[in-house]
Z-matrix of the N, CA and C atoms (Angstrom, degrees):
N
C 1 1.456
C 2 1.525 1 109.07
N 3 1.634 2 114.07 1 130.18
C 4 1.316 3 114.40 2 176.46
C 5 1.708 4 118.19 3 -52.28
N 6 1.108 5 126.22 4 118.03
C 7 1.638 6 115.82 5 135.54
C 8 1.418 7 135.23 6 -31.33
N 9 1.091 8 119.53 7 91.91
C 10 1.427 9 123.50 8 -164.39
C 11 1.614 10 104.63 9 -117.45
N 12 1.587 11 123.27 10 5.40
C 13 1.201 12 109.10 11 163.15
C 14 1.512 13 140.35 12 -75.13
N 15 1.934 14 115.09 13 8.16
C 16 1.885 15 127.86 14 -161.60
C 17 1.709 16 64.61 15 -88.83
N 18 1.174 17 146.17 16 -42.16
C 19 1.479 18 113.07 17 -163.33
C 20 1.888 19 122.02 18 -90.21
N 21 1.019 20 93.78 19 8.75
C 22 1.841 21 100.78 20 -179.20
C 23 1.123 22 101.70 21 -88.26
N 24 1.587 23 113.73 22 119.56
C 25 1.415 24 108.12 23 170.23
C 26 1.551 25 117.47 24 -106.87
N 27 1.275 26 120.49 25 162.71
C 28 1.570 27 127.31 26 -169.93
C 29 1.610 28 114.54 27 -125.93
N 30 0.840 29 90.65 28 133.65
C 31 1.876 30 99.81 29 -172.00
C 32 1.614 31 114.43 30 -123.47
N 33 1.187 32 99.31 31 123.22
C 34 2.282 33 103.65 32 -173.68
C 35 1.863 34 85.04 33 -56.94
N 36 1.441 35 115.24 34 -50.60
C 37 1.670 36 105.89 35 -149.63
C 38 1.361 37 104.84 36 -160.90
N 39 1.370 38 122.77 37 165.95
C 40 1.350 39 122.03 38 -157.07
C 41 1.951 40 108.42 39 -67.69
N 42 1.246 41 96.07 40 -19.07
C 43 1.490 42 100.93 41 -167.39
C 44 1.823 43 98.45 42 -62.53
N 45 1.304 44 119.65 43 -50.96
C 46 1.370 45 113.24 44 155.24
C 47 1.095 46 127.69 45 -21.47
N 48 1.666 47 114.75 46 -82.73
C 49 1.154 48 130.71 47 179.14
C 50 1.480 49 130.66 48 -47.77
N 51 1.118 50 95.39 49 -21.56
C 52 1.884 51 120.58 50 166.51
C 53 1.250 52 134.21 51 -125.79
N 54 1.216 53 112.51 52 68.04
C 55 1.251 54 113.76 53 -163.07
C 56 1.525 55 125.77 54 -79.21
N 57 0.980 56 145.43 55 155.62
C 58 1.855 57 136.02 56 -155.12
C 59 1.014 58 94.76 57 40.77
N 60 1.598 59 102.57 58 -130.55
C 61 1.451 60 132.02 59 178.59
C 62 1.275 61 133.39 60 -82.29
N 63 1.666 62 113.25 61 -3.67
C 64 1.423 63 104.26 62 -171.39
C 65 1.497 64 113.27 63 -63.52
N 66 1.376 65 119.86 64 159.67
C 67 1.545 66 138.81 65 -160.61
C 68 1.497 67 104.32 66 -107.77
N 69 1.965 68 111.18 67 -27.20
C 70 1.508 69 105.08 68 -174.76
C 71 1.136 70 92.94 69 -126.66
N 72 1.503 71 116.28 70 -168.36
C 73 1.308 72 127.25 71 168.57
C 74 1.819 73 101.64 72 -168.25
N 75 1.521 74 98.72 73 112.56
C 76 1.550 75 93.31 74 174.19
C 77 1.966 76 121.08 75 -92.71
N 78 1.045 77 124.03 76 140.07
C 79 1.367 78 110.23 77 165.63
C 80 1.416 79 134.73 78 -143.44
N 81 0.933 80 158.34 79 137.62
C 82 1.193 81 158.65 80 167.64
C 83 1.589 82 115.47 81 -27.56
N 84 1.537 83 134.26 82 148.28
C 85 1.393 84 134.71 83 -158.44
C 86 1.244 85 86.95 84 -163.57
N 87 1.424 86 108.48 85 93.83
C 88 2.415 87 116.34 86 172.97
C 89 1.343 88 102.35 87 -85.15
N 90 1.800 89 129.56 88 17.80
C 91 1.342 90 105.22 89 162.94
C 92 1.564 91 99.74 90 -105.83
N 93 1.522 92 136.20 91 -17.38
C 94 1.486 93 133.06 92 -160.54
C 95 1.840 94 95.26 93 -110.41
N 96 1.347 95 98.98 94 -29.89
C 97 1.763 96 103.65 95 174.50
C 98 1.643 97 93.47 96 76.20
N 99 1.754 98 105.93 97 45.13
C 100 1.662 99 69.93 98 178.40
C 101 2.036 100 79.29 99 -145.17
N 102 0.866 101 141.22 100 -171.36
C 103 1.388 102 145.79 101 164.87
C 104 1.680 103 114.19 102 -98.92
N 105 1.105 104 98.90 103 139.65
C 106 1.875 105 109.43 104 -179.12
C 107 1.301 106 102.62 105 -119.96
N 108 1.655 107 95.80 106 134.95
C 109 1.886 108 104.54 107 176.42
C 110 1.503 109 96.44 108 -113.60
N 111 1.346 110 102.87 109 123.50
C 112 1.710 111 105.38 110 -174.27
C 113 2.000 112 101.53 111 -107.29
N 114 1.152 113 113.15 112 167.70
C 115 1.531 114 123.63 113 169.40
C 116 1.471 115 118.48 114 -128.61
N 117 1.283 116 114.51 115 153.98
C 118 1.566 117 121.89 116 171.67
C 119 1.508 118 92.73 117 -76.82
N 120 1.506 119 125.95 118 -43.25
C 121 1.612 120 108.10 119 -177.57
C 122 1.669 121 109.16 120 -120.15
N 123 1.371 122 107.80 121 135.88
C 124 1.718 123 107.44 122 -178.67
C 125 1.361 124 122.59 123 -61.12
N 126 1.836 125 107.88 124 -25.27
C 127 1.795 126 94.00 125 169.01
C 128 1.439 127 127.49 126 -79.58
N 129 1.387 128 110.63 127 22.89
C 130 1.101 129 128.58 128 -170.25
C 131 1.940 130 117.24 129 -99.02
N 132 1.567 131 90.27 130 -56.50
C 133 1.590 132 113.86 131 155.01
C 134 1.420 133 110.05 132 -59.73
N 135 1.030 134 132.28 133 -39.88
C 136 1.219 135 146.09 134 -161.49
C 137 1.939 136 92.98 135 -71.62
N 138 1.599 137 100.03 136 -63.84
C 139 2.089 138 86.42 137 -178.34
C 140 1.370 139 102.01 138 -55.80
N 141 1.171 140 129.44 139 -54.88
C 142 1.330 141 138.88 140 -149.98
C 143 1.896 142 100.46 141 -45.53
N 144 1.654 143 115.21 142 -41.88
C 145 1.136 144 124.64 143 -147.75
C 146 1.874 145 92.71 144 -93.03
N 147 1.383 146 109.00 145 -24.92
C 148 1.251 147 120.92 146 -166.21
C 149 1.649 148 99.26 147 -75.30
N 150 1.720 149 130.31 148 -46.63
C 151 0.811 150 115.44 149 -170.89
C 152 1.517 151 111.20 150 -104.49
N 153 1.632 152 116.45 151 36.47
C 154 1.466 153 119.81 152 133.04
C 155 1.160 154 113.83 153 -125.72
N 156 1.892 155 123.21 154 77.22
C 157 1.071 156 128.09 155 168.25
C 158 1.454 157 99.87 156 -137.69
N 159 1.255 158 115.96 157 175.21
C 160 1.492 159 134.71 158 -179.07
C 161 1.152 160 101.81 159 -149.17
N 162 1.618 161 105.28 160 148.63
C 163 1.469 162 115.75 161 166.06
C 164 1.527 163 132.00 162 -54.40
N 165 0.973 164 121.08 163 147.24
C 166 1.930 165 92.84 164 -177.36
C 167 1.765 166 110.50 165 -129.76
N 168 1.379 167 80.28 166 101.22
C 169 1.701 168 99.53 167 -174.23
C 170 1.389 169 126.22 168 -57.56
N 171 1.470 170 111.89 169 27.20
C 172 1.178 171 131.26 170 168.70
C 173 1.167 172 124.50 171 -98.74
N 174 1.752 173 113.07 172 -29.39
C 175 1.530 174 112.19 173 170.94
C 176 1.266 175 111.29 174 -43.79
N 177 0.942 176 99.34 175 -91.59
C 178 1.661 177 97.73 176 -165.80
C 179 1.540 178 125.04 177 -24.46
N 180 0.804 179 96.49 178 -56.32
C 181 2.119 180 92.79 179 168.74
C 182 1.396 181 109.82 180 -57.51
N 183 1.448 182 131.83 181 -43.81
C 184 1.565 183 128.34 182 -159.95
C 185 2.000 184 71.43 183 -74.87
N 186 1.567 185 138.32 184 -82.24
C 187 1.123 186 131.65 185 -152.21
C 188 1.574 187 104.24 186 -39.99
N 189 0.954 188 158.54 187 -39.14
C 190 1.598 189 170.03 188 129.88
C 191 1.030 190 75.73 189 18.18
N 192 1.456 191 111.92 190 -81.14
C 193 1.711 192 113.31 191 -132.43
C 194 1.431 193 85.71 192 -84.04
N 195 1.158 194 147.68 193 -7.26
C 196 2.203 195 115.56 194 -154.14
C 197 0.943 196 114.86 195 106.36
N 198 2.011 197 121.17 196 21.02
C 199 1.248 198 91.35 197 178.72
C 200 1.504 199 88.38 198 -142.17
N 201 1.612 200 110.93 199 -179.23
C 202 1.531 201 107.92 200 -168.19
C 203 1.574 202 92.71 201 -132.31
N 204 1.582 203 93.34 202 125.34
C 205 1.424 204 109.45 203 -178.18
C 206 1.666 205 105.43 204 -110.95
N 207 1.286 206 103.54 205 154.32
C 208 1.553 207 98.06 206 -179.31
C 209 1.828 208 107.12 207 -80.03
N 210 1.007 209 142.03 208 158.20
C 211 1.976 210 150.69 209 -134.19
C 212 1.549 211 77.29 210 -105.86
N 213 1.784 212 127.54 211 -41.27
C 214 1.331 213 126.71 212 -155.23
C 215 1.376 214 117.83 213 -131.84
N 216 1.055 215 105.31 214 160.45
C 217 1.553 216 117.56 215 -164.35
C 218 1.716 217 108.35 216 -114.55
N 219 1.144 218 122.14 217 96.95
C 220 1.570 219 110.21 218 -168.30
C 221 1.599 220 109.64 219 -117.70
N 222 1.252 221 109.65 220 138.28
C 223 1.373 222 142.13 221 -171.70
C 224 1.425 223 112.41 222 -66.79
N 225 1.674 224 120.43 223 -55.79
C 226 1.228 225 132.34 224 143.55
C 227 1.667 226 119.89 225 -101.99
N 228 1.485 227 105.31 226 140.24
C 229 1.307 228 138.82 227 -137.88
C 230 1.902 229 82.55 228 -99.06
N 231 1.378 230 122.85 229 151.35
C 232 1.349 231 155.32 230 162.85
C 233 1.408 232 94.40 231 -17.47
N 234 1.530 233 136.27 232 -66.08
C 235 1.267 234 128.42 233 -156.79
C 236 1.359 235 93.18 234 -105.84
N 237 1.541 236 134.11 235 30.04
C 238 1.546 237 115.80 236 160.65
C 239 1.873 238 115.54 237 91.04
N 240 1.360 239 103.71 238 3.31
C 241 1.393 240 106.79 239 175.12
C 242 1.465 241 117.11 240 -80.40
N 243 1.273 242 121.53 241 150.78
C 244 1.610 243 119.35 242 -178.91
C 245 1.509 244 92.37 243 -169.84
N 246 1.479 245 86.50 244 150.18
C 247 2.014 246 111.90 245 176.20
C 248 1.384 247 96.66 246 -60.82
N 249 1.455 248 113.62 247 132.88
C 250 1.584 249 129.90 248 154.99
C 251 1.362 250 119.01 249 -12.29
N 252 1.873 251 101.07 250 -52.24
C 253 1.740 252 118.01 251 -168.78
C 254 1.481 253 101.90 252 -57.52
N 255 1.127 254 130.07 253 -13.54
C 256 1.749 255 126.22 254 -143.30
C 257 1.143 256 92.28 255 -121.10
N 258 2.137 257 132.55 256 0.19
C 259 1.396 258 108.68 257 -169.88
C 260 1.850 259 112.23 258 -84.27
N 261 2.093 260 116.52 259 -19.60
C 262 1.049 261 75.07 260 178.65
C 263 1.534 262 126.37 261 -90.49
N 264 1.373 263 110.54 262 4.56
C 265 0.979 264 113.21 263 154.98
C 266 1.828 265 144.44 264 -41.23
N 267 1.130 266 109.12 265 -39.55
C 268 0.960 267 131.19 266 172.47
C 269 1.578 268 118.65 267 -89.62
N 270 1.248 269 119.78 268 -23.68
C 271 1.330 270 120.09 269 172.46
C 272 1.862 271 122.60 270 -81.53
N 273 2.027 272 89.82 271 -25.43
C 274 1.510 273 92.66 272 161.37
C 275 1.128 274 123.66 273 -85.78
N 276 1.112 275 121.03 274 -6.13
C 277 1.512 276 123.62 275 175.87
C 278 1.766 277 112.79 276 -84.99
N 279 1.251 278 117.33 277 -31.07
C 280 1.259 279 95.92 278 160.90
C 281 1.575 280 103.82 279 -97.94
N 282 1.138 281 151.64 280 12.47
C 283 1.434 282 122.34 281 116.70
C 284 1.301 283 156.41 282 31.45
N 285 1.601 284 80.59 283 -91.43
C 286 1.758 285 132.03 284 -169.91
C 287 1.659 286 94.41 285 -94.97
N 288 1.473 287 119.33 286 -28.23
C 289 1.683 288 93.42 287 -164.68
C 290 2.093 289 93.99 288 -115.31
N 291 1.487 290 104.14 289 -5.57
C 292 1.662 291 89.06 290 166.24
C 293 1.072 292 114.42 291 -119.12
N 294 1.433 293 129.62 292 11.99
C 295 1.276 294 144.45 293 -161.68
C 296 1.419 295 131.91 294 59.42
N 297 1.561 296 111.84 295 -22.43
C 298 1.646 297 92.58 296 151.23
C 299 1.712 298 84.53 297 -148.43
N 300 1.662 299 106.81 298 -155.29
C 301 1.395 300 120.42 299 -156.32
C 302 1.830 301 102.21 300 -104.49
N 303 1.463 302 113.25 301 16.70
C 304 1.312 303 115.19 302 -173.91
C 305 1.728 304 106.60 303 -78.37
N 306 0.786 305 136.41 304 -12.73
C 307 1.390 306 148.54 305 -176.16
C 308 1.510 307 111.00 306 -93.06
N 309 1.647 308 111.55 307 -7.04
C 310 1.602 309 104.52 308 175.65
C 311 1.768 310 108.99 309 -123.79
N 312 1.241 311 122.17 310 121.42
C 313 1.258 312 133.01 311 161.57
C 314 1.392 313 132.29 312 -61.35
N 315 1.632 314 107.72 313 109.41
C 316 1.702 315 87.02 314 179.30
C 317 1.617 316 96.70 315 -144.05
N 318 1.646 317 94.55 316 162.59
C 319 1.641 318 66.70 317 -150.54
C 320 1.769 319 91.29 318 -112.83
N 321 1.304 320 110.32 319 -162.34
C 322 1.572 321 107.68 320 -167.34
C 323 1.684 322 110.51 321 -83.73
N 324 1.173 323 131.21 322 6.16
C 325 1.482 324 124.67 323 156.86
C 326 1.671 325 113.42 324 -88.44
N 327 1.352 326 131.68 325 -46.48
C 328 1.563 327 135.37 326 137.95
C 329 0.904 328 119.89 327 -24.29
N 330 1.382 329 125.83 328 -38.13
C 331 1.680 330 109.24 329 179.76
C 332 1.375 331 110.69 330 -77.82
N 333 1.462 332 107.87 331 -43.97
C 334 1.576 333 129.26 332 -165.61
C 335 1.471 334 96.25 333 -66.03
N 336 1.217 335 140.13 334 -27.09
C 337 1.312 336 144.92 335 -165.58
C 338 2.177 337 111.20 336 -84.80
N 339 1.874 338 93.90 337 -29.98
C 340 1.522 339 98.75 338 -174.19
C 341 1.500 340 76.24 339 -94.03
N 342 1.373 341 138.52 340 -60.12
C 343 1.496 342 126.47 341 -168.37
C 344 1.555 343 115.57 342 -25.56
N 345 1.693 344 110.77 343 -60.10
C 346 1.286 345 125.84 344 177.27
C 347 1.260 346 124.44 345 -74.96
N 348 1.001 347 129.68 346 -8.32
C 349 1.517 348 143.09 347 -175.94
C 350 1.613 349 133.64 348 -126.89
N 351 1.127 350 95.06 349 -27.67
C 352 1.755 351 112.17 350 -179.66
C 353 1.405 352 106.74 351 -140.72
N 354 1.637 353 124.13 352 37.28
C 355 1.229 354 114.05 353 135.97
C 356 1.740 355 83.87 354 -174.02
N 357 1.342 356 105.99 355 84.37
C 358 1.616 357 85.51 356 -178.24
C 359 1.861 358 93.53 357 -128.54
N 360 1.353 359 103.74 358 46.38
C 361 1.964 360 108.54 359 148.21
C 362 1.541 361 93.85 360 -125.29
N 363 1.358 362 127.91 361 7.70
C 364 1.680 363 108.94 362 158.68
C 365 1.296 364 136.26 363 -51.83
N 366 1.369 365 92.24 364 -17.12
C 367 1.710 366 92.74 365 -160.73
C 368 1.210 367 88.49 366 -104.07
N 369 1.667 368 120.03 367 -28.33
C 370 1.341 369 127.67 368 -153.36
C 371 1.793 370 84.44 369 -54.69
N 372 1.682 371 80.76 370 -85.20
C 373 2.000 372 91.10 371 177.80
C 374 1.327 373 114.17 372 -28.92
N 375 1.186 374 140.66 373 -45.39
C 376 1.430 375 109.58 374 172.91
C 377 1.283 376 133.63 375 -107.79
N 378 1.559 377 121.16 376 23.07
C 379 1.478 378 104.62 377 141.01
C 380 1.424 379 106.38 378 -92.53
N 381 1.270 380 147.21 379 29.01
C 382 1.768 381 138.61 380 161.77
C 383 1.634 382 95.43 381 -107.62
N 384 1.491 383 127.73 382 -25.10
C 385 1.066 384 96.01 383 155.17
C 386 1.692 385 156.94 384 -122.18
């Protein structure tokens, strides 16, 4: 089984974790295997999570019967967790909605972790070509 803890990083306090001005901070998590995008403010996490959700066209039938389904379907989870597959997704999207990526913190074990893991025939392809 891989060692996946050189990419978990640890922070005494938010002043770490946020350093200047950034607004986010993404990082790697080797017990869920998945990356967490955290915020200094929750209505913030809160759009982010809203515009990777979908409706979930199941309520209504499970409410039929007696049961309570959640209205939405979300991509990232309450405390900011999301599948690996979804980061560049999510990194262009705040992008597009702060205009560039200066507002998100990540630090050099996170990077090394998408380098090695979520794009690791980049390099392949370009030293063959």
């Amino acid at each position: 089984m891989a060692d996946y803890s050189q990419y978990k990083d640890t922070f005494r306090n938010s002043y770490e974790a946020f350093p200047g001005n950034k607004l986010f901070r993404l990082q790697f998590d080797d017990v869920t295997m998945c990356l967490q995008l955290t915020s200094k403010r929750q209505d913030l996490l809160e759009e982010i999570r809203e515009a990777f959700s979908v409706d979930n066209p199941g309520a209504f039938f499970s409410e039929r019967y007696g049961y309570k389904a959640e209205k939405k379907l979300y991509a990232i989870n309450k405390f900011g967790y999301f599948l690996p597959g979804l980061v560049h997704s999510v990194l262009e999207w705040i992008k597009t909605q702060y205009g560039s990526l200066d507002c998100l913190a990540v630090s050099s074990k996170c990077a090394k972790y998408i380098r090695d893991y979520m794009t690791p025939l980049k390099d392949e392809v370009s030293q063959k070509f």
